[in-house]
Backbone of each chain as nested JSON, in Angstrom:
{
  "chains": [
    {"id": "A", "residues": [
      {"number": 1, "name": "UNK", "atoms": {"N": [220.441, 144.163, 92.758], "CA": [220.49, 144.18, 91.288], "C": [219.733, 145.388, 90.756]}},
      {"number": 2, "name": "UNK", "atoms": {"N": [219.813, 145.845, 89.269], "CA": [219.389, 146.729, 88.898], "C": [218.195, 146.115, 87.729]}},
      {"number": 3, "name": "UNK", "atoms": {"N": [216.968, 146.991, 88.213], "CA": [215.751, 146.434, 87.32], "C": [215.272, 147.032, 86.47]}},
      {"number": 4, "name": "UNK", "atoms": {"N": [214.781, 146.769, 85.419], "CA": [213.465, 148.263, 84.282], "C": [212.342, 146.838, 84.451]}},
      {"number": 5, "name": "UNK", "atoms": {"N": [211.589, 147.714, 84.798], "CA": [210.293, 147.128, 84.292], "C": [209.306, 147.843, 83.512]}},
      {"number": 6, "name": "UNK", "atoms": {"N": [208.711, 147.255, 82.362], "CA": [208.051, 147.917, 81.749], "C": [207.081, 147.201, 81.395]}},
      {"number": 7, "name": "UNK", "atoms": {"N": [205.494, 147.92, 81.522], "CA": [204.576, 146.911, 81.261], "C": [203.444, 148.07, 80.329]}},
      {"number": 8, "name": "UNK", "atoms": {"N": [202.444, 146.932, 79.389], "CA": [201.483, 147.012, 78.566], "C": [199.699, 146.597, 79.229]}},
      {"number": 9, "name": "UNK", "atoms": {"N": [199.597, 147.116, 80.202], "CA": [198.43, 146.325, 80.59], "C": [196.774, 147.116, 80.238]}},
      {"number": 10, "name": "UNK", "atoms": {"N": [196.179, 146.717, 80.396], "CA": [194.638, 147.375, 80.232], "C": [194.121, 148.539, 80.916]}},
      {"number": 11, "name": "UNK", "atoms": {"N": [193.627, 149.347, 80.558], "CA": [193.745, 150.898, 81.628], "C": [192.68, 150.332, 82.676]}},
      {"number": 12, "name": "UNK", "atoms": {"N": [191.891, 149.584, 82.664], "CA": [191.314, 149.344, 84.134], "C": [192.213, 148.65, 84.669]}},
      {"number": 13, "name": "UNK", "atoms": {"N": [193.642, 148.501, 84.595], "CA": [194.58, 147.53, 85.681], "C": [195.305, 149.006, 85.672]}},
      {"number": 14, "name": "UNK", "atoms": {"N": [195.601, 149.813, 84.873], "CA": [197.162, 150.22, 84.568], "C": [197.226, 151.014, 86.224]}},
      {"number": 15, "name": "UNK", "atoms": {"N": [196.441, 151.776, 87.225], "CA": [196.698, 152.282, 88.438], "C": [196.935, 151.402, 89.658]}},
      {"number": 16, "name": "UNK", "atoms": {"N": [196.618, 150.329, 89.472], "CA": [197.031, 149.561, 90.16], "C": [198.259, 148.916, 89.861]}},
      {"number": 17, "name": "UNK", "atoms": {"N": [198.331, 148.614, 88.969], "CA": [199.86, 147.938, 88.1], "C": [200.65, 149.003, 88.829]}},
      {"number": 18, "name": "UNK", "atoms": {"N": [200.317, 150.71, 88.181], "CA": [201.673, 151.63, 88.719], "C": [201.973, 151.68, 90.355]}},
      {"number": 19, "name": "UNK", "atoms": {"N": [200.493, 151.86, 90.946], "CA": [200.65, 152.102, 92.723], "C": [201.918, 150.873, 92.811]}},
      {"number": 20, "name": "UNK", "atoms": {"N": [201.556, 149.869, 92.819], "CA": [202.525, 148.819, 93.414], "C": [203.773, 149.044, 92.716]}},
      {"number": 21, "name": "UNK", "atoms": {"N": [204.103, 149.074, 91.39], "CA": [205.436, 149.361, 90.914], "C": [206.164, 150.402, 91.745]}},
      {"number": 22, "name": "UNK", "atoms": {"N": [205.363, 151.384, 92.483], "CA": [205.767, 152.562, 92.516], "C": [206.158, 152.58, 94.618]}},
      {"number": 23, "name": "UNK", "atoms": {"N": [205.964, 151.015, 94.918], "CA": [205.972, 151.083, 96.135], "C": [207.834, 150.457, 96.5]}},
      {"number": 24, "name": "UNK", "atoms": {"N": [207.984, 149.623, 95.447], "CA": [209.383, 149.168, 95.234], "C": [210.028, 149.916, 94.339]}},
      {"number": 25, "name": "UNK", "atoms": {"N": [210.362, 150.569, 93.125], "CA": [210.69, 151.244, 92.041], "C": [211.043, 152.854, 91.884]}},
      {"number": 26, "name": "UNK", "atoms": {"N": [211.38, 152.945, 91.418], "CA": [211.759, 154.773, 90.761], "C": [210.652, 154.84, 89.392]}},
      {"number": 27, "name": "UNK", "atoms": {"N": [209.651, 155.308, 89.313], "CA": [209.363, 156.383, 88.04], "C": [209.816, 156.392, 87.037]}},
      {"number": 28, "name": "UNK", "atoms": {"N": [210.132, 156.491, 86.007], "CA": [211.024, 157.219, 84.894], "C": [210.37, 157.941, 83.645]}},
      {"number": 29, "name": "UNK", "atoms": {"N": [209.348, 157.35, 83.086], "CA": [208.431, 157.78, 81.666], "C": [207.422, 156.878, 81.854]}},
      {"number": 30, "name": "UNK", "atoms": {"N": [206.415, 157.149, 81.205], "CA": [205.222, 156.365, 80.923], "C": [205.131, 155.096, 81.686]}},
      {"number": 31, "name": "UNK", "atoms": {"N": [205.377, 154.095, 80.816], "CA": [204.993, 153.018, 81.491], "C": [206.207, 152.317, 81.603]}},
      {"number": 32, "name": "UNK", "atoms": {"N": [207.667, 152.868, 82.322], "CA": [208.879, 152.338, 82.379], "C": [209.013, 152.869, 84.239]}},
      {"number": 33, "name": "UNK", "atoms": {"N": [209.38, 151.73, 85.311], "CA": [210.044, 151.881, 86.083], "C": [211.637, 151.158, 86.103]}},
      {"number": 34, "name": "UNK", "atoms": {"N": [212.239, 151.875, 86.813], "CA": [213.672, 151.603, 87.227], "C": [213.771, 151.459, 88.747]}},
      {"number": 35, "name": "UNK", "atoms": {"N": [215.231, 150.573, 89.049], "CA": [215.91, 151.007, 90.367], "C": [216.687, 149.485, 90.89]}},
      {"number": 36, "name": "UNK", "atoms": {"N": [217.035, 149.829, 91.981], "CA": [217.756, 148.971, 92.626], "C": [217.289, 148.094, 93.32]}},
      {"number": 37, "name": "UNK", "atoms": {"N": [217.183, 146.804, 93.291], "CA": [216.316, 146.018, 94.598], "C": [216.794, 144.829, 94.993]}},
      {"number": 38, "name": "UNK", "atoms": {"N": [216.458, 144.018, 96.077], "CA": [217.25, 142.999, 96.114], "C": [216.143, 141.802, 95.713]}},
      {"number": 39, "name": "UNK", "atoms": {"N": [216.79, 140.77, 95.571], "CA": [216.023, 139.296, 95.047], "C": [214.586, 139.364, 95.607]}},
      {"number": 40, "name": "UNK", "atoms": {"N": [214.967, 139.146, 96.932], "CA": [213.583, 138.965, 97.558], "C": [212.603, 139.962, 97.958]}},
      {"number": 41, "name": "UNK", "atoms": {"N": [212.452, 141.12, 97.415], "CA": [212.082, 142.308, 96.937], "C": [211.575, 142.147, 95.466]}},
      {"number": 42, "name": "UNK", "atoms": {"N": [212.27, 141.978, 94.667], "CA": [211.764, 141.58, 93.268], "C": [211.212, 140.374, 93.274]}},
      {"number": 43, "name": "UNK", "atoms": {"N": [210.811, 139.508, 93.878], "CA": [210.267, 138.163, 93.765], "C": [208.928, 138.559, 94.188]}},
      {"number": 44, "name": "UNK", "atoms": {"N": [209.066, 139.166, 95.817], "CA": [207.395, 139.827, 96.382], "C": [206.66, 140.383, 95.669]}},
      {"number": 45, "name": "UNK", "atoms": {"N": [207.705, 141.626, 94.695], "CA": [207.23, 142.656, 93.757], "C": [206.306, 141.639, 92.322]}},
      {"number": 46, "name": "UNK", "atoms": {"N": [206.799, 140.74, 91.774], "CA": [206.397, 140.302, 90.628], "C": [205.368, 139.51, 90.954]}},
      {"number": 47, "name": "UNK", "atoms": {"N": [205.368, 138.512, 92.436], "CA": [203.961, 137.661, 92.825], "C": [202.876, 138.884, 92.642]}},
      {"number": 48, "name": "UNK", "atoms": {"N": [203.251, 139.811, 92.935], "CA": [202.427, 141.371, 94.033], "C": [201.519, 141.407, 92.567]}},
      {"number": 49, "name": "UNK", "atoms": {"N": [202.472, 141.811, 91.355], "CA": [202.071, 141.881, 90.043], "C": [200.995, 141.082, 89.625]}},
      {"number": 50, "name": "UNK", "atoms": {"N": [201.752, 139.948, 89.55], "CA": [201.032, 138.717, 88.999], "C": [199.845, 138.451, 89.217]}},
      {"number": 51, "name": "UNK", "atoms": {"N": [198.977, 138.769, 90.567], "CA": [198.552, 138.644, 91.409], "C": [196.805, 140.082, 90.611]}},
      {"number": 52, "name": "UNK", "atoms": {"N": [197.837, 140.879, 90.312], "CA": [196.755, 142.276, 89.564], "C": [196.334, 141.934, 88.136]}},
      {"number": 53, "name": "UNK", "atoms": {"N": [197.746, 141.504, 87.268], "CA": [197.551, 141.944, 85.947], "C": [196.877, 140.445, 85.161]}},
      {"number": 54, "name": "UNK", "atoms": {"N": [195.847, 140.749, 84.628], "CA": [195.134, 139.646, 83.339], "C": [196.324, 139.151, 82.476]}},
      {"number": 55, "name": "UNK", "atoms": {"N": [196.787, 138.15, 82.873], "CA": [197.559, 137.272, 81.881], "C": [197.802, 136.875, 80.369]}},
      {"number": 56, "name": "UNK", "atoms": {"N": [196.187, 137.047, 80.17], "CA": [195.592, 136.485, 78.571], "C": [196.075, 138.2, 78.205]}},
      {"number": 57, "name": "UNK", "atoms": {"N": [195.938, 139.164, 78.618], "CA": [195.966, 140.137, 77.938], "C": [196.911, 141.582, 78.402]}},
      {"number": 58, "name": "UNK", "atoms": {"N": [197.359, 141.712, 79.283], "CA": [198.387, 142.084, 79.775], "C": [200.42, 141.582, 79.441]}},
      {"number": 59, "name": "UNK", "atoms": {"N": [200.605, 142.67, 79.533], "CA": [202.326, 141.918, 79.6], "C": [203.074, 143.01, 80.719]}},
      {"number": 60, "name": "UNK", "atoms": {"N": [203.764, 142.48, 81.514], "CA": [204.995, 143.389, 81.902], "C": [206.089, 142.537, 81.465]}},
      {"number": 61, "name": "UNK", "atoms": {"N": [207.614, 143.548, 81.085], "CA": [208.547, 142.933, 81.064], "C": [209.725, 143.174, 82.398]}},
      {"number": 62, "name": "UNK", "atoms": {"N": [210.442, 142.393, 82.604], "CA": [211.324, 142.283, 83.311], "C": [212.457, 142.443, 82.513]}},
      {"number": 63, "name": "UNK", "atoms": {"N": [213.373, 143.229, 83.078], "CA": [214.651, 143.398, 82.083], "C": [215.888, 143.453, 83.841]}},
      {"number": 64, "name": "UNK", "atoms": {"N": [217.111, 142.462, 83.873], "CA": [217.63, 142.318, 85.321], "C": [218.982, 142.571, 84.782]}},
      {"number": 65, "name": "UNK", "atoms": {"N": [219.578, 143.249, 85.516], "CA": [221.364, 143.485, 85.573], "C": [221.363, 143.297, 87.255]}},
      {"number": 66, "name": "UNK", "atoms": {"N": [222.627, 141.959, 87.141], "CA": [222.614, 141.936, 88.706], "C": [223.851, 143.186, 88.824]}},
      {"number": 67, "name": "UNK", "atoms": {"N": [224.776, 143.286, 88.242], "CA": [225.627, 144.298, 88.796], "C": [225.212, 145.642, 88.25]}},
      {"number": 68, "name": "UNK", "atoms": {"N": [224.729, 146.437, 89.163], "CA": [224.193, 147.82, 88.111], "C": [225.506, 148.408, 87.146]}},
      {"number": 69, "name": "UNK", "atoms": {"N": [226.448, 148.194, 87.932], "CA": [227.59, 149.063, 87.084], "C": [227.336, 148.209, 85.85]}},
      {"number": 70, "name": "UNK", "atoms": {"N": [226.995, 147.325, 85.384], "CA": [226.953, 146.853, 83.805], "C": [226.074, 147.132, 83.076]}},
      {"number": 71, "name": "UNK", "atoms": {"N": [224.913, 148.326, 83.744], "CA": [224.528, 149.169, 82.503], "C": [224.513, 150.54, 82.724]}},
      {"number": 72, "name": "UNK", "atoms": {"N": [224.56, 151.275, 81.943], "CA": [224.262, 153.039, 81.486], "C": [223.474, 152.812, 81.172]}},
      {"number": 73, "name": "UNK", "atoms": {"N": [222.641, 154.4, 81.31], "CA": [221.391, 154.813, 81.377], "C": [221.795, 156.419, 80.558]}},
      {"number": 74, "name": "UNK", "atoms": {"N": [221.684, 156.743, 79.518], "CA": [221.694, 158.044, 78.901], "C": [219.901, 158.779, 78.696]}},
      {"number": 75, "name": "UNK", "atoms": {"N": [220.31, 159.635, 79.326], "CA": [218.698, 160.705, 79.272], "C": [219.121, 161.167, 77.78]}},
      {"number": 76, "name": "UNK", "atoms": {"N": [218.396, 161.439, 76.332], "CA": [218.23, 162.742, 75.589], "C": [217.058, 163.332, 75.637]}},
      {"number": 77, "name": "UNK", "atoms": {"N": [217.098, 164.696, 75.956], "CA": [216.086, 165.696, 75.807], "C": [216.127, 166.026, 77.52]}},
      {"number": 78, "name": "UNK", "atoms": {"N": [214.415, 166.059, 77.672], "CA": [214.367, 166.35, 79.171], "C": [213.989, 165.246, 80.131]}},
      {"number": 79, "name": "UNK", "atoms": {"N": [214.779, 165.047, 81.05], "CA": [214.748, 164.324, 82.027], "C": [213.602, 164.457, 82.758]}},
      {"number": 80, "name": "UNK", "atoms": {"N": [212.619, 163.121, 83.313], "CA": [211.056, 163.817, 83.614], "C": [211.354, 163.735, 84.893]}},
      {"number": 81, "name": "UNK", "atoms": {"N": [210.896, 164.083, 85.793], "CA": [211.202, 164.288, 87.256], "C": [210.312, 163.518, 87.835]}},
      {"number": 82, "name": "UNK", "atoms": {"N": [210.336, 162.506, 88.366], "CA": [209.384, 161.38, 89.263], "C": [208.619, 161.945, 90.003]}},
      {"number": 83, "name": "UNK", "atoms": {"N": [208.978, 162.897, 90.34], "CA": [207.792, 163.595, 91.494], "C": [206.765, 164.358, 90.538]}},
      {"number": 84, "name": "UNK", "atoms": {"N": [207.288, 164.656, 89.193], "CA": [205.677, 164.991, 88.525], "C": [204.672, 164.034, 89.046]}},
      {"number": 85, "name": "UNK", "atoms": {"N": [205.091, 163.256, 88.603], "CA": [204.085, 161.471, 88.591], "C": [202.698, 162.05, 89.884]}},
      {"number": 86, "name": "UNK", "atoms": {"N": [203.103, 162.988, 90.684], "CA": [202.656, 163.013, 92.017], "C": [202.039, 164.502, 92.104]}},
      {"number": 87, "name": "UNK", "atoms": {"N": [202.428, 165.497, 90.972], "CA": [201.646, 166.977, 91.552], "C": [200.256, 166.525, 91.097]}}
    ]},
    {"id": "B", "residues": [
      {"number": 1, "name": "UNK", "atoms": {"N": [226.563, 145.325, 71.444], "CA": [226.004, 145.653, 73.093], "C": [224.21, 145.782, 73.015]}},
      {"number": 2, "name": "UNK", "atoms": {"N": [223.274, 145.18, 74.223], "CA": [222.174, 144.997, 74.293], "C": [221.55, 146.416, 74.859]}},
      {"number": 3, "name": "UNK", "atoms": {"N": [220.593, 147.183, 73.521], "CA": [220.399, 148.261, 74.142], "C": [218.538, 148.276, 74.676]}},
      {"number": 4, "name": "UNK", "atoms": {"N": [218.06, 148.835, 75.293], "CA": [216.668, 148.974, 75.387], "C": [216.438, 150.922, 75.383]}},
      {"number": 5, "name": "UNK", "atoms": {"N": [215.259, 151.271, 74.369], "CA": [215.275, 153.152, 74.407], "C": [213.546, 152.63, 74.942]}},
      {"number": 6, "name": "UNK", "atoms": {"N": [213.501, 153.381, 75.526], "CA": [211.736, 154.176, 75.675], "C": [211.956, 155.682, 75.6]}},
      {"number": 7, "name": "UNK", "atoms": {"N": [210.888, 155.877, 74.998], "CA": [210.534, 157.556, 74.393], "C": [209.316, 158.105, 75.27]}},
      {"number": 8, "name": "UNK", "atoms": {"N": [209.526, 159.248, 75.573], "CA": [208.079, 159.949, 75.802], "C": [208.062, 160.987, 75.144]}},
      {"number": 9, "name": "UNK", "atoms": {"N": [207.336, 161.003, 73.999], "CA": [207.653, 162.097, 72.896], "C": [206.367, 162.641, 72.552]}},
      {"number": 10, "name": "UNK", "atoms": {"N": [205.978, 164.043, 72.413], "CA": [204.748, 164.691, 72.263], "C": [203.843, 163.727, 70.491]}},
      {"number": 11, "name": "UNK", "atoms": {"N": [202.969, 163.669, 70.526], "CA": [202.091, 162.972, 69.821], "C": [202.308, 162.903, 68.219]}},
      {"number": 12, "name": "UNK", "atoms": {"N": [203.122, 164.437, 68.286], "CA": [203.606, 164.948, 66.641], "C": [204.302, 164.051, 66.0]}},
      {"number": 13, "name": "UNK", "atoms": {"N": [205.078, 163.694, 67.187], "CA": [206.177, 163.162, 66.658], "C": [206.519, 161.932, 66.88]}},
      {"number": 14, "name": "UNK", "atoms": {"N": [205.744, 160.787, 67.765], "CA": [205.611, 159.293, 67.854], "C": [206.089, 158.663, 67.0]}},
      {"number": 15, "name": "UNK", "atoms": {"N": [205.071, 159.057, 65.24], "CA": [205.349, 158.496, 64.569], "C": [206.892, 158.496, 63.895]}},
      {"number": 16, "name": "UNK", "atoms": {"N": [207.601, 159.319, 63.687], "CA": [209.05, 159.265, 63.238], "C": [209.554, 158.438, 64.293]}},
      {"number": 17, "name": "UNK", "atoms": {"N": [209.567, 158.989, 65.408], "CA": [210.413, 158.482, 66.672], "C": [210.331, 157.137, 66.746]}},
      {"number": 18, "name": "UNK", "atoms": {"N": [209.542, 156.387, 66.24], "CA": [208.737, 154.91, 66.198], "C": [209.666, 154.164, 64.677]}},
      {"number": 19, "name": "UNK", "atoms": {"N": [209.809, 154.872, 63.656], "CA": [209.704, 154.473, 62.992], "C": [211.05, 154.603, 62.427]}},
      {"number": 20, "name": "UNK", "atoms": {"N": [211.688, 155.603, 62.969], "CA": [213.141, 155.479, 63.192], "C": [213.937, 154.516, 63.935]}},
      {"number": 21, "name": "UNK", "atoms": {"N": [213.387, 154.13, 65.268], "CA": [213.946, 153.446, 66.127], "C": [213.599, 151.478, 65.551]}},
      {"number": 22, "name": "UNK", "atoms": {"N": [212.519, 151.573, 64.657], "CA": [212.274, 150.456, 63.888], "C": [213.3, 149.997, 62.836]}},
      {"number": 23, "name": "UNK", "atoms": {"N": [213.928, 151.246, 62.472], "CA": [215.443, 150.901, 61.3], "C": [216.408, 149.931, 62.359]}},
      {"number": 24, "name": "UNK", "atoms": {"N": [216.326, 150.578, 63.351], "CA": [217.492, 149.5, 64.119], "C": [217.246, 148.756, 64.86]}},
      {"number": 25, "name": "UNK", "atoms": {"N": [216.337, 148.593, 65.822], "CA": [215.838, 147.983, 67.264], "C": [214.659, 147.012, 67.056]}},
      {"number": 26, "name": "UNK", "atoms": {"N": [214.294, 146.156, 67.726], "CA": [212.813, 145.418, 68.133], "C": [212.056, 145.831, 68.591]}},
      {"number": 27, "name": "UNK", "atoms": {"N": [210.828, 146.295, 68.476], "CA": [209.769, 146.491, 69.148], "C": [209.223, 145.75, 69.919]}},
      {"number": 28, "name": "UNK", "atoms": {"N": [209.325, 146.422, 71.704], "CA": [209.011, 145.0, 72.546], "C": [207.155, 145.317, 73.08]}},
      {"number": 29, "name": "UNK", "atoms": {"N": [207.347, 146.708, 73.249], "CA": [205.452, 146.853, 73.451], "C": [205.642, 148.31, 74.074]}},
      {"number": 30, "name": "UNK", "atoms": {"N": [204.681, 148.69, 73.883], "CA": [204.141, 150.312, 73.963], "C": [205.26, 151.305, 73.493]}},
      {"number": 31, "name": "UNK", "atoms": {"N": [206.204, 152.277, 74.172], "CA": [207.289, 152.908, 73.367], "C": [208.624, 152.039, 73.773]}},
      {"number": 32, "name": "UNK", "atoms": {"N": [209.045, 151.06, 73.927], "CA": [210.115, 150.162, 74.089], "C": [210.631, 149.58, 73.504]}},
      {"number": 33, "name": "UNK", "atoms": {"N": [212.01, 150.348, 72.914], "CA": [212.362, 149.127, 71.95], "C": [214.017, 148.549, 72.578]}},
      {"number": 34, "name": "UNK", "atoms": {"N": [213.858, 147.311, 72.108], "CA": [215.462, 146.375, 72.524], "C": [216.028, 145.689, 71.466]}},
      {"number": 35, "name": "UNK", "atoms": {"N": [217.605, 145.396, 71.834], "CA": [218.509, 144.773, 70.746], "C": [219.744, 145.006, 71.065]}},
      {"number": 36, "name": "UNK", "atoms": {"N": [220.002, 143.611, 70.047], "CA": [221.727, 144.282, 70.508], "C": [221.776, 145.159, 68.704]}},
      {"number": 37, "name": "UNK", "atoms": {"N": [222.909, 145.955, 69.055], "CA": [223.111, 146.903, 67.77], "C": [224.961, 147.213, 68.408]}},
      {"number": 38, "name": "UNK", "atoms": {"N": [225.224, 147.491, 66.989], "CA": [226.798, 147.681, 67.246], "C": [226.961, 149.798, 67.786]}},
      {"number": 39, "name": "UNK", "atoms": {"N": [227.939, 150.041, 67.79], "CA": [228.229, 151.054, 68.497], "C": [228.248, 152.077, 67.748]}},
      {"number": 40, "name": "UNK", "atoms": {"N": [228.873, 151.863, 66.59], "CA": [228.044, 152.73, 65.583], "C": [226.932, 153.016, 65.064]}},
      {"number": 41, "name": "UNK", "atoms": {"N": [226.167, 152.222, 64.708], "CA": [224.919, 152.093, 64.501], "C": [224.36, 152.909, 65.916]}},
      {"number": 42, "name": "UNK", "atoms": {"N": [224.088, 152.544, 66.772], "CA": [223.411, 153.014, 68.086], "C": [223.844, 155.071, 67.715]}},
      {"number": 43, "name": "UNK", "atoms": {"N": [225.516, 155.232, 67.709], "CA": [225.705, 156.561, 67.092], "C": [224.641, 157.311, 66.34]}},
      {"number": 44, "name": "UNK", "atoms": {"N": [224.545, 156.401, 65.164], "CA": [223.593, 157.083, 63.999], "C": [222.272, 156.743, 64.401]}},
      {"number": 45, "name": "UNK", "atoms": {"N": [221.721, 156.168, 65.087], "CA": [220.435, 156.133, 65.988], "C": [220.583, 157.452, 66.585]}},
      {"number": 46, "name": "UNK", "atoms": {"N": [221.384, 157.632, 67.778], "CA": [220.717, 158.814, 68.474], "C": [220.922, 159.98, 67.903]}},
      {"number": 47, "name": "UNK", "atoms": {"N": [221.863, 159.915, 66.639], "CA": [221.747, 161.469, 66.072], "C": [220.528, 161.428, 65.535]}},
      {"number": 48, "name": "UNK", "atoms": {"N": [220.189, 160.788, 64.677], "CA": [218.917, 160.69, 64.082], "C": [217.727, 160.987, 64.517]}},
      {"number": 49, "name": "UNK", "atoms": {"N": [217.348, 160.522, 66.468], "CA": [216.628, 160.693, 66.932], "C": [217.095, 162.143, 67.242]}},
      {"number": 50, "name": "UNK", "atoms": {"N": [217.822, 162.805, 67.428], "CA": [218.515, 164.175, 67.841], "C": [217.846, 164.984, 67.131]}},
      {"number": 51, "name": "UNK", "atoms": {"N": [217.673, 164.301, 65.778], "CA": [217.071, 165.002, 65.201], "C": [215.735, 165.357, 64.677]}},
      {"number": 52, "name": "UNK", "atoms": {"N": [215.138, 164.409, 65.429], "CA": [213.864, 164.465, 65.493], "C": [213.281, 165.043, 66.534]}},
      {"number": 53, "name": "UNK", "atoms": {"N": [213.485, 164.95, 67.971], "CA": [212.86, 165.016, 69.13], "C": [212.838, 166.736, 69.505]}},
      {"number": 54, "name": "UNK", "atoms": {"N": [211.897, 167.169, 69.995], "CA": [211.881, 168.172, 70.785], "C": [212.406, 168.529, 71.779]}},
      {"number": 55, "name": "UNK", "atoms": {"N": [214.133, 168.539, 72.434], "CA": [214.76, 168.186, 73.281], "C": [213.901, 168.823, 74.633]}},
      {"number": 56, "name": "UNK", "atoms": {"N": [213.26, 170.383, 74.493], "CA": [212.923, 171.229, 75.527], "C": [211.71, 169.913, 75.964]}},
      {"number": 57, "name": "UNK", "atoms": {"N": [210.493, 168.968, 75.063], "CA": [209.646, 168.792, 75.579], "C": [209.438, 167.159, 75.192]}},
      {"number": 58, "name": "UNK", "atoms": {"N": [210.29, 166.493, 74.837], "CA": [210.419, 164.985, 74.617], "C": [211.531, 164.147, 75.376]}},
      {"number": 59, "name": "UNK", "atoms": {"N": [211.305, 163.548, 75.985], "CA": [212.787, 162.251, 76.228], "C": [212.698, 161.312, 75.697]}},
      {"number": 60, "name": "UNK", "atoms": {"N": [213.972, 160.943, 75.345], "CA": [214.36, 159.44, 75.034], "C": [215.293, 158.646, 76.311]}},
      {"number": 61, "name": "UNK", "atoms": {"N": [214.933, 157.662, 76.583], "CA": [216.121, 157.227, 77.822], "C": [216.501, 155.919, 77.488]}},
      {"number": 62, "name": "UNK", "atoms": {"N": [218.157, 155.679, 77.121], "CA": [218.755, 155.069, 76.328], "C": [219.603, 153.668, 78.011]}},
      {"number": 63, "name": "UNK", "atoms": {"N": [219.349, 153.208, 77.423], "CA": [220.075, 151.668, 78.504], "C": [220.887, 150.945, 77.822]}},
      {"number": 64, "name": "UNK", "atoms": {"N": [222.295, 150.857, 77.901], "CA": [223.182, 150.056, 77.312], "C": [223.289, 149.353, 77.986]}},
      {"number": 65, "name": "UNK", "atoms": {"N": [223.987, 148.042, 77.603], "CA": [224.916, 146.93, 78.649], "C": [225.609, 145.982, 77.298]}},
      {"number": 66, "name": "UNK", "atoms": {"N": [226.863, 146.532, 77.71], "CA": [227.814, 146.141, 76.653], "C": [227.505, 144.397, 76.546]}},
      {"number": 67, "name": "UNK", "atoms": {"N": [227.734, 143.755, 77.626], "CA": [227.625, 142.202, 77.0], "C": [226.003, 141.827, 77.471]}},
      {"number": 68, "name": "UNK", "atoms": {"N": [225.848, 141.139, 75.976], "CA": [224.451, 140.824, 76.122], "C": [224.287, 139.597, 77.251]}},
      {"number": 69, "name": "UNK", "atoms": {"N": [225.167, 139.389, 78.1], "CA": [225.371, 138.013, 78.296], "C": [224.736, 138.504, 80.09]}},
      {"number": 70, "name": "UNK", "atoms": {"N": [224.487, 139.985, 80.801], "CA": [224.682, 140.716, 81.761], "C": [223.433, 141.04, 81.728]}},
      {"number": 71, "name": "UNK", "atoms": {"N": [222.222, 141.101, 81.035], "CA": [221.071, 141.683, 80.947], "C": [220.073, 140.008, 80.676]}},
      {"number": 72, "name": "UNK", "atoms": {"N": [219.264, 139.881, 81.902], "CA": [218.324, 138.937, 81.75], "C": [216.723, 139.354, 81.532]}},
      {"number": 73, "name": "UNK", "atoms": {"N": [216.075, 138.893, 80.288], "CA": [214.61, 139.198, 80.408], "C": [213.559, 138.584, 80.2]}},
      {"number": 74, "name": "UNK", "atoms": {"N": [212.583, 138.614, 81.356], "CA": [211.554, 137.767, 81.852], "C": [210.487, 138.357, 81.506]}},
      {"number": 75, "name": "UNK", "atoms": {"N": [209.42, 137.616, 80.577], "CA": [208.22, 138.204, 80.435], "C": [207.149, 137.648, 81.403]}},
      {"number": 76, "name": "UNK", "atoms": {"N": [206.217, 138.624, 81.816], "CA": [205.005, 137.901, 82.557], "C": [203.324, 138.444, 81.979]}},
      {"number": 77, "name": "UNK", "atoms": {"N": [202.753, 137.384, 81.559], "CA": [202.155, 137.47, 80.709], "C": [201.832, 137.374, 79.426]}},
      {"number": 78, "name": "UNK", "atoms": {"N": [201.612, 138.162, 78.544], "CA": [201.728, 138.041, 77.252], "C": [202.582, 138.541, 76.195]}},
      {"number": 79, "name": "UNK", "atoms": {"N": [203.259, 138.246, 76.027], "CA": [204.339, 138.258, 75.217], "C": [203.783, 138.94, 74.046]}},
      {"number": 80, "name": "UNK", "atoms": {"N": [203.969, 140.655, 73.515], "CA": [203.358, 141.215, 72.281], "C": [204.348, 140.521, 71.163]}},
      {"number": 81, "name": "UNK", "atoms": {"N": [203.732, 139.856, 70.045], "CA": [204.175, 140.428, 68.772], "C": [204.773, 141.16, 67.935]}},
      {"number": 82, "name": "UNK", "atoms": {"N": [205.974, 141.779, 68.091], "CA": [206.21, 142.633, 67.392], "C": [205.802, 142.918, 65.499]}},
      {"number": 83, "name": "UNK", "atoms": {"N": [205.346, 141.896, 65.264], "CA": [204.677, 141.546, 64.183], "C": [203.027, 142.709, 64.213]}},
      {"number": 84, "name": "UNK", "atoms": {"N": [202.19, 142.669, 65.391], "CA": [201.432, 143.124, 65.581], "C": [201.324, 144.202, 65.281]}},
      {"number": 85, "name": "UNK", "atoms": {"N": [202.198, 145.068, 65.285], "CA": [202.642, 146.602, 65.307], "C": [202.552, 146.79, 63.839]}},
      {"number": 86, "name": "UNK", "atoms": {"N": [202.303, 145.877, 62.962], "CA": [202.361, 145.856, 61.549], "C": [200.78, 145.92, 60.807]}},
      {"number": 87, "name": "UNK", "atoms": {"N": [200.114, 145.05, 62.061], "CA": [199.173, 144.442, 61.226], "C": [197.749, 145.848, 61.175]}}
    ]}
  ]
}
C-alpha cells in the first residue's frame, strides 16, 4: 500500500520520530514522509512510533491508499531531494 | 476528490500560503492541509498558490485521490484542533 505520514511532535522527540520514519519511508518536506510498504511493515512501523512519541502531546497522522495507483502526487515549485535530509 | 497539500515555503511567505490554502482545505497540523474539494476549485487553488510561491525556492506537494472512499486516516495521538490555529 501507499502511505504519507505526517507528524507534529515536540522537538525533543522530533529526531527520533524522523530516524525511525526514515528507516521504512521516503523523505519528502519537513515533517511529511511517503512510500510504499506492506501491512506488516506499517504495523511494526506505527508500534515502533507509538512506542517514542508523548501521546498527551504529540500527533502523527496516517493517511493509507492500499492501491497506490489511486493517488497522484503533483510537485509545484522545487522538488526537495531526500538525500538533502543527509548532506 | 480527497486532496492533502504540504508546503515548504520560505518564512516570507507561510503566511499567504497558509491562508490561502485555508479558503479551501482543513487544517490538519503543522503545513498540512486535507479535504475533499471539487476539481475546479483545487484549479483555482493551485493557480493561486502559483502565484504566490517562489517556484526556484518553495514546494508545494499536492496528493489527490479521486474517491474519498480509497484514502484511509488514522490518527495516533493527539488529534490538533484545527480551531487552534485560530486561537
Amino acid at each position: 500500500m501507499f502511505v504519507i505520514i505526517t507528524y507534529d511532535v515536540d522537538k525533543k522527540r522530533v529526531g527520533k520520530v524522523c530516524k525511525k520514519l526514515r528507516e521504512y519511508l521516503d523523505w519528502t518536506q519537513n515533517s511529511v514522509f511517503e512510500g510504499e510498504i506492506s501491512t506488516g511493515k506499517l504495523t511494526k512501523c506505527m508500534f515502533e512510533l507509538n512506542q517514542i512519541i508523548n501521546k498527551k502531546e504529540d500527533s502523527i497522522y496516517l493517511y493509507q491508499v492500499n492501491n497506490p495507483r489511486n493517488i497522484k502526487k503533483v510537485v509545484y515549485g522545487q522538488e526537495k531531494n531526500p538525500l538533502d535530509l543527509f548532506l
